[in-house]
C-alpha positions as CSV (number, residue, x, y, z in Angstrom):
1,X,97.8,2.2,148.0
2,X,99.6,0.4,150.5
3,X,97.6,0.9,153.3
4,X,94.5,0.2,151.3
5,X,95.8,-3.4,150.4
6,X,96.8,-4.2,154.1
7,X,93.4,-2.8,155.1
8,X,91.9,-5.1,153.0
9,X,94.3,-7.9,153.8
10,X,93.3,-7.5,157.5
11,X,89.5,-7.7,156.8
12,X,90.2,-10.8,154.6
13,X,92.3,-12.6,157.0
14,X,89.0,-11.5,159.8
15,X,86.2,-12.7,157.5
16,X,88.5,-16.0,157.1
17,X,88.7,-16.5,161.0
18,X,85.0,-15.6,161.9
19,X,83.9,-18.6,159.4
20,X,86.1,-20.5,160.9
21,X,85.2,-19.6,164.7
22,X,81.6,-20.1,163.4
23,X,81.7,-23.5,161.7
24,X,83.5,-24.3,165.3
25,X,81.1,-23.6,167.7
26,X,78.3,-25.0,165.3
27,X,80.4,-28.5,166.0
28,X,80.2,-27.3,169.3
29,X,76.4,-27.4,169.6
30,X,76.1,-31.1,169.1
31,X,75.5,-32.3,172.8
32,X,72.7,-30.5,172.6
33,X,71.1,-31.2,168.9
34,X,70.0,-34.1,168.7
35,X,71.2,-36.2,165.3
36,X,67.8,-37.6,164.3
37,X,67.0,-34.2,163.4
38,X,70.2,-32.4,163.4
39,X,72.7,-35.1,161.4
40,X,74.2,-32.6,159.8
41,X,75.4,-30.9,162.7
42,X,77.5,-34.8,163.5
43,X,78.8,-34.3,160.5
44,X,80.7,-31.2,161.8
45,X,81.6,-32.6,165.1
46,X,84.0,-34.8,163.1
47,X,86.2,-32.1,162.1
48,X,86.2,-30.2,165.5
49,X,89.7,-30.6,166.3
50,X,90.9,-29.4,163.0
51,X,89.0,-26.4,163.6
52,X,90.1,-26.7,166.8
53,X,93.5,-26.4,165.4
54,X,92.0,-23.2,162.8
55,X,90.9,-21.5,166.1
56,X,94.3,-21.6,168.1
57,X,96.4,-20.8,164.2
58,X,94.7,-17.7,164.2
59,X,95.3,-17.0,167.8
60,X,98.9,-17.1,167.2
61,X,98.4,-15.5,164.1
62,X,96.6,-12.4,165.2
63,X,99.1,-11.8,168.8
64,X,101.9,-12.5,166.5
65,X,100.9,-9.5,164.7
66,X,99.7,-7.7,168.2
67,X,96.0,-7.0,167.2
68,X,95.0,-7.5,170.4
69,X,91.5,-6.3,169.9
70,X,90.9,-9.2,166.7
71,X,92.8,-12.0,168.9
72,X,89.3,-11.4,170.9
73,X,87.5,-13.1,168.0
74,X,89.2,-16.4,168.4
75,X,90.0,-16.0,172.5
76,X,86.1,-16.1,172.6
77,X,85.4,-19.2,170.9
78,X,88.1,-21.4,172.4
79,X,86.2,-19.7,175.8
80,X,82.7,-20.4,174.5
81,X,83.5,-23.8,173.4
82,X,85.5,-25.3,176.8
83,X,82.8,-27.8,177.1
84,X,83.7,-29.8,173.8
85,X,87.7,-28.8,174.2
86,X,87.7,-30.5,178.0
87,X,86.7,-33.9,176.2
88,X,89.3,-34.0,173.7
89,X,92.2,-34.5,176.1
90,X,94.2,-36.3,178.7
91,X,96.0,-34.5,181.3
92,X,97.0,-37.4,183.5
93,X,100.1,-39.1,182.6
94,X,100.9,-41.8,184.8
95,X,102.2,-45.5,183.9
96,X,99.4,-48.2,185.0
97,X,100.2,-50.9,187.5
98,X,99.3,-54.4,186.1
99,X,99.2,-55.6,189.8
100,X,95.5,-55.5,191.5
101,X,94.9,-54.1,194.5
102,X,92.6,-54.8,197.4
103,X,89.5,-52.8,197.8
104,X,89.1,-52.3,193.9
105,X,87.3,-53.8,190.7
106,X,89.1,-53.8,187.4
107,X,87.3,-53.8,184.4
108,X,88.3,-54.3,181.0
109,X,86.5,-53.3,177.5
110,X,87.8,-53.8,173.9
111,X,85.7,-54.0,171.1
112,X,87.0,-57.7,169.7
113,X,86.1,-57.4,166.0
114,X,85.1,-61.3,166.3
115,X,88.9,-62.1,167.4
116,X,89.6,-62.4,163.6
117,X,92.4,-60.0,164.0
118,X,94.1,-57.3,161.6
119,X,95.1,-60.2,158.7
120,X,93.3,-62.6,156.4
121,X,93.7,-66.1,157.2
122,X,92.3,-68.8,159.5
123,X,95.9,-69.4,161.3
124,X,96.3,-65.6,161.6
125,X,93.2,-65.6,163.2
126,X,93.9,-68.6,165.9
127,X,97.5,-66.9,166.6
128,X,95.5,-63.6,167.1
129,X,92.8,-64.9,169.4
130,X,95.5,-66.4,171.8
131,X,97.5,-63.3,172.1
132,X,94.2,-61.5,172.9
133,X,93.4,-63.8,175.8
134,X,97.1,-63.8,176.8
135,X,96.8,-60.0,177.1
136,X,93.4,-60.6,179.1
137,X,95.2,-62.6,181.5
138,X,98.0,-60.2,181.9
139,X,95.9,-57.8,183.0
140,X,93.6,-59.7,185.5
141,X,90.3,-57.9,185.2
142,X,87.4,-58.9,187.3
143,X,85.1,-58.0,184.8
144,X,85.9,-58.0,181.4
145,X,83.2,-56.5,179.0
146,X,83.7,-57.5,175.0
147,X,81.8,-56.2,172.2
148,X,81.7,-57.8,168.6
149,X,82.3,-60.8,170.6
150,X,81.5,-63.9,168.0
151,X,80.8,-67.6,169.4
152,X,80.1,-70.9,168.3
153,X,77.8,-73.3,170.3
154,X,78.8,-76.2,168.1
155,X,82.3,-77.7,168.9
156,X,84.3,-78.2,166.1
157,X,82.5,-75.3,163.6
158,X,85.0,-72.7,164.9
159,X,87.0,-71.9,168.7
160,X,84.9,-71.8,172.2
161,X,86.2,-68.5,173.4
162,X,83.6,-69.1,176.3
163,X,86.0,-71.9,177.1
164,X,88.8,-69.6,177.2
165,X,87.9,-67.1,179.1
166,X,86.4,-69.6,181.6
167,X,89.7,-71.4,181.8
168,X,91.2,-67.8,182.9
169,X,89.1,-67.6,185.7
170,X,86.0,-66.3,184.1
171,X,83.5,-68.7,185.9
172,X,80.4,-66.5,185.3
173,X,79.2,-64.9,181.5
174,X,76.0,-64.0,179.6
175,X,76.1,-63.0,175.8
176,X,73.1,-60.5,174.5
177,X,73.7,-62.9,170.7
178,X,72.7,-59.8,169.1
179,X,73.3,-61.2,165.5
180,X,72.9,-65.8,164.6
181,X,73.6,-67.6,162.0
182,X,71.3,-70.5,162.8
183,X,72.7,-73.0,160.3
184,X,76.1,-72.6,161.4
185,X,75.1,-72.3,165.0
186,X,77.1,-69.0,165.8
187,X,76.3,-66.0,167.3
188,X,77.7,-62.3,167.3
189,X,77.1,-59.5,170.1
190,X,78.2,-58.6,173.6
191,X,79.4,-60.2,176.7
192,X,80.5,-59.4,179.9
193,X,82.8,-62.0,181.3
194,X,83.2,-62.2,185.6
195,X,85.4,-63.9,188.4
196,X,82.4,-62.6,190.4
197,X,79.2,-64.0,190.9
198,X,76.4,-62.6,188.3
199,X,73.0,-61.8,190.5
200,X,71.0,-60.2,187.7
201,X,71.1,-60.1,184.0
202,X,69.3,-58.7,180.9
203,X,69.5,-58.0,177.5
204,X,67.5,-54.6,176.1
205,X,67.2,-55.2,172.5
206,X,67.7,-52.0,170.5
207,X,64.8,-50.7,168.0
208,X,66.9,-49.2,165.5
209,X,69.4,-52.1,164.8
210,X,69.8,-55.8,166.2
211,X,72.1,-54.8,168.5
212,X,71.1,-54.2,172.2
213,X,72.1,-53.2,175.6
214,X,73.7,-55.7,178.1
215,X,73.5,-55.6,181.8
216,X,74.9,-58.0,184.4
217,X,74.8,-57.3,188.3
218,X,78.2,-58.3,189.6
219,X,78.3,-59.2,193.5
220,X,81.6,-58.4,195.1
221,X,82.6,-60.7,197.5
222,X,82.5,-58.6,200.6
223,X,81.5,-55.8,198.9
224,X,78.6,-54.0,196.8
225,X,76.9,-54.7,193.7
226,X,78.4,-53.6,191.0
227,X,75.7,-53.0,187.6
228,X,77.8,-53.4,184.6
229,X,76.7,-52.2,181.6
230,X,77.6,-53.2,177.7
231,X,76.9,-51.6,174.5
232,X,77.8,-51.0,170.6
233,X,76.2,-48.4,168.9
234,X,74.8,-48.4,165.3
235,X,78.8,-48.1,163.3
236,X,78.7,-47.1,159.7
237,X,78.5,-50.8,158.2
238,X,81.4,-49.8,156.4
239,X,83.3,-52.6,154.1
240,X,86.2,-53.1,151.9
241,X,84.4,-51.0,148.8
242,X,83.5,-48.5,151.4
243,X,87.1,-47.7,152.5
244,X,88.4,-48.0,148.6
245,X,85.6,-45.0,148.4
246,X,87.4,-42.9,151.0
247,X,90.8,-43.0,149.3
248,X,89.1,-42.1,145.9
249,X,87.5,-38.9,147.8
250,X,91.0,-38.0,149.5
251,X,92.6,-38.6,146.0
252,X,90.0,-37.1,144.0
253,X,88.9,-39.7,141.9
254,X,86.8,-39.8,138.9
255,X,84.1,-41.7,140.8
256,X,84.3,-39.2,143.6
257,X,80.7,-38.2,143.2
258,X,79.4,-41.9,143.1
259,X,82.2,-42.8,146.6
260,X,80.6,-39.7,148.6
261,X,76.6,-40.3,148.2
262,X,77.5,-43.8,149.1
263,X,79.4,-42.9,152.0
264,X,76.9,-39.8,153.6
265,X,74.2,-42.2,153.5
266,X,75.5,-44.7,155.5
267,X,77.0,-42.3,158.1
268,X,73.9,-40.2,158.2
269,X,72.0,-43.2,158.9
270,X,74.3,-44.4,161.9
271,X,74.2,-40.5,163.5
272,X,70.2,-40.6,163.4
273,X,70.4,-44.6,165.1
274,X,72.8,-43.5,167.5
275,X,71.1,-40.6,168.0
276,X,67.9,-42.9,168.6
277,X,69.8,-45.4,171.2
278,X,70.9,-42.9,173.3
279,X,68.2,-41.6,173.5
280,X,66.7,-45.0,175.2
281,X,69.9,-45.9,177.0
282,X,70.4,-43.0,179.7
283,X,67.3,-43.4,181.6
284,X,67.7,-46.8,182.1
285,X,71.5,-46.1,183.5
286,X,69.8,-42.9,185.5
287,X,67.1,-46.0,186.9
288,X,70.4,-48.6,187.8
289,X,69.4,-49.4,191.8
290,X,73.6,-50.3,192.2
291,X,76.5,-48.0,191.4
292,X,77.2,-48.5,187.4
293,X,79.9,-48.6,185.0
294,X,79.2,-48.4,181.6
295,X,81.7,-50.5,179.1
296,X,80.9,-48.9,175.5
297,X,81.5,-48.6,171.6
298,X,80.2,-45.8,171.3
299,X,81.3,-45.5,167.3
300,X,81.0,-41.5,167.9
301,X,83.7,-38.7,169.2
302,X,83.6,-37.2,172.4
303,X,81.9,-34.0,170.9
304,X,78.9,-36.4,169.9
305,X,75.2,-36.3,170.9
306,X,75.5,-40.1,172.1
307,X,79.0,-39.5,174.0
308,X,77.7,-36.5,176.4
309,X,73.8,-37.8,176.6
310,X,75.1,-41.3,178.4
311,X,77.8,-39.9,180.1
312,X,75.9,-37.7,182.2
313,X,76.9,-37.1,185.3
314,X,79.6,-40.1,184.8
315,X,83.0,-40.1,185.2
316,X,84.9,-41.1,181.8
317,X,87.9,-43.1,182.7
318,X,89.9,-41.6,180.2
319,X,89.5,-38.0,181.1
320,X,90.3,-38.8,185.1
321,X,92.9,-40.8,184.4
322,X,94.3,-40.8,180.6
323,X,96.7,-38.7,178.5
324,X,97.3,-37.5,175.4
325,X,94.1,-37.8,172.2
326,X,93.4,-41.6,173.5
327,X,92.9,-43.2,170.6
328,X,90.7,-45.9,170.5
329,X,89.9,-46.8,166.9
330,X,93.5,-47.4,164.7
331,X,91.1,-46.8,161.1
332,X,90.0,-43.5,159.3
333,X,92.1,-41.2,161.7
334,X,95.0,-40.9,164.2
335,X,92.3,-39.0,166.6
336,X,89.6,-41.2,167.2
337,X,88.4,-42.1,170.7
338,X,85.3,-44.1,170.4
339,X,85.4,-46.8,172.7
340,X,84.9,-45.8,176.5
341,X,84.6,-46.5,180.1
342,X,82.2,-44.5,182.2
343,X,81.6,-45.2,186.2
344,X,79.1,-43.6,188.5
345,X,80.9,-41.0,191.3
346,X,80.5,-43.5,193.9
347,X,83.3,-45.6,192.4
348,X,85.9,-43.3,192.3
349,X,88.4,-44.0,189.1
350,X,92.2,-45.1,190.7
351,X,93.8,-45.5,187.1
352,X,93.2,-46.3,183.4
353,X,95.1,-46.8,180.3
354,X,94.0,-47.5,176.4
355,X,96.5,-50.2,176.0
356,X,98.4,-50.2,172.3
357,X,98.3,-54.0,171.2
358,X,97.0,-54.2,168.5
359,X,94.9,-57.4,168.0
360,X,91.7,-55.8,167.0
361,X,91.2,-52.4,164.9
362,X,90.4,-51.3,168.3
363,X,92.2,-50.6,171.2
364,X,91.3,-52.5,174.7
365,X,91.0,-49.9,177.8
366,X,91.6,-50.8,181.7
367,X,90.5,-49.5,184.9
368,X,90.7,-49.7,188.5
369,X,87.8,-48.4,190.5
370,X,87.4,-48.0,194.3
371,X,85.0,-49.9,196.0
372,X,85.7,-48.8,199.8
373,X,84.5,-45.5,199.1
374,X,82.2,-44.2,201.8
375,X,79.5,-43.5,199.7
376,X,78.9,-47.0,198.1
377,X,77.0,-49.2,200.5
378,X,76.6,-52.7,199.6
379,X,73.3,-54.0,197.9
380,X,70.8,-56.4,199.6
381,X,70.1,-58.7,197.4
């Protein structure tokens, strides 16, 4: 009788870890399924490191109990899903040098959230906005890329951050004004923010959403053209109700039903759009005539459709340089890394760092590039 019930305690505990090792490498499938038709799939990707985590439990589990021939089950999938588990971590920890040095671009990215800060309240918001540009000073970027980046054109209806960053040495901008409010004379989008001359610029409007992709051609004194590009993909639109719906489905509320249709719709929509822009984006960063780096708000996990179709054969700051989960975004969940900063081989990552201020509900990231690598030859413009 004995031996029966641990014979049918091992077969349970087997069945348990093969749905697990399958619902993790059908999360590991998303870089190739593409959300518009496979949303469901991004839905998974979500959760992969707590499978992740059910993977590497029954590891333990099963050499713990020295069935060496079931530890195969899970030993496979962790080997047949390296691709996803390279993207989820940092290996390099390293403190980053504030000071510049010769021969290299910095570039900064940090998703702004219309300076308005963490707080309610017009004061909170003008204390917020000056440490924000403080830090931007600190940290001396030649190019600093911001998304969600909101501007007035009237004086007097609200702050000139153009002003701002062009008393900080930022003598050359363009804004892709994604989003207006005409009456009011403000306008919301992207904008990438140089000490270096701007040679080129355009704004590629987006089909599935006002928002666009921004490019500016930076010319290095001395030095190549550098393309930077600037985007925000499709986010969930979520609100204040939204997020009250995601504590009522974590505490199981009676409107639980009513919280999660209202929350898969708008998250299925925003995998399909990003999905969608993608999609247009990488050829036109496979087409950039000048090395490129690509400053992003991605609003997806590195084991997304949108993350691994634009990387390409890009370097991601984070993974040359970073340590540890990176953490990008501070809502929803301690493990989201959304924001990025991708250069082409040619410019050779020196260091990065997702710096913790918190400002914005993102996190700003930094990077030193080389520019003196043999392989980059300067532009004729």
């Amino acid at each position: 009788m004995a031996f029966s019930v641990r014979r049918l305690g091992k077969r349970f505990f087997i069945s348990v870890n093969m749905v697990v090792s399958g619902l993790f490498l059908v999360a590991c499938l998303q870089p190739w399924l593409n959300p518009e038709t496979f949303w469901w799939v991004s839905f998974m990707s979500l959760s992969l490191p707590i499978g992740l985590l059910g993977v590497v439990a029954f590891l333990i589990f099963w050499l713990v109990l020295k069935k060496w021939r079931v530890a195969l089950i899970p030993l496979v999938t962790l080997a047949l899903g390296w691709k996803q588990l390279g993207v989820l971590f940092g290996t390099h920890k390293a403190a980053f040098s504030t000071a510049t040095q010769p021969g290299q671009m910095r570039v900064l990215s940090w998703n702004v959230r219309s300076f308005a800060g963490l707080k309610p309240g017009k004061a909170h918001k003008a204390a917020n906005a000056d440490s924000m540009f403080a830090l931007v000073a600190k940290y001396a970027a030649d190019v600093v890329c911001f998304q969600e980046f909101g501007q007035y054109a009237t004086p007097g209806l609200g702050e000139d951050y153009r002003a701002k960053m062009k008393a900080l040495g930022y003598v050359h901008h363009v804004l892709s004004n994604d989003y207006s409010r005409t009456i009011y004379n403000y306008t919301n989008g992207l904008a990438i923010f140089s000490k270096w001359p701007l040679v080129a610029t355009k704004r590629i409007p987006f089909t599935s959403s006002p928002e666009s992709l921004l490019y500016a051609d930076v010319k290095v004194p001395k030095g190549p053209t550098v393309r930077i590009y600037n985007t925000h993909l499709q986010s969930y639109k979520f609100n204040g109700e939204d997020y009250a719906d995601i504590e009522r489905i974590k505490t199981n509320d009676d409107k639980l039903v009513e919280a999660g249709k209202n929350i898969f719709s708008k998250m299925k929509r925003a995998f399909r759009n990003r999905g969608q822009q993608a999609d247009m984006i990488r050829p036109i960063l496979d087409e950039s005539p000048n090395p490129e780096i690509l400053c992003c708000d991605l609003n997806d996990v590195p084991a997304s459709y949108a993350y691994w179709k634009l990387r390409g054969n890009r370097k991601d700051a984070f993974l040359e340089k970073g340590w540890g989960v990176g953490r990008t975004f501070l809502a929803l969940s301690p493990t989201l890394r959304i924001d990025y900063l991708m250069a082409n081989p040619r410019l050779p990552v020196q260091q990065f760092s997702v710096i913790n201020k918190r400002f914005s509900d993102h996190l700003p990231l930094v990077m030193d590039v080389l520019l003196e690598s043999p392989a980059v030859t300067p532009t004729k413009n």
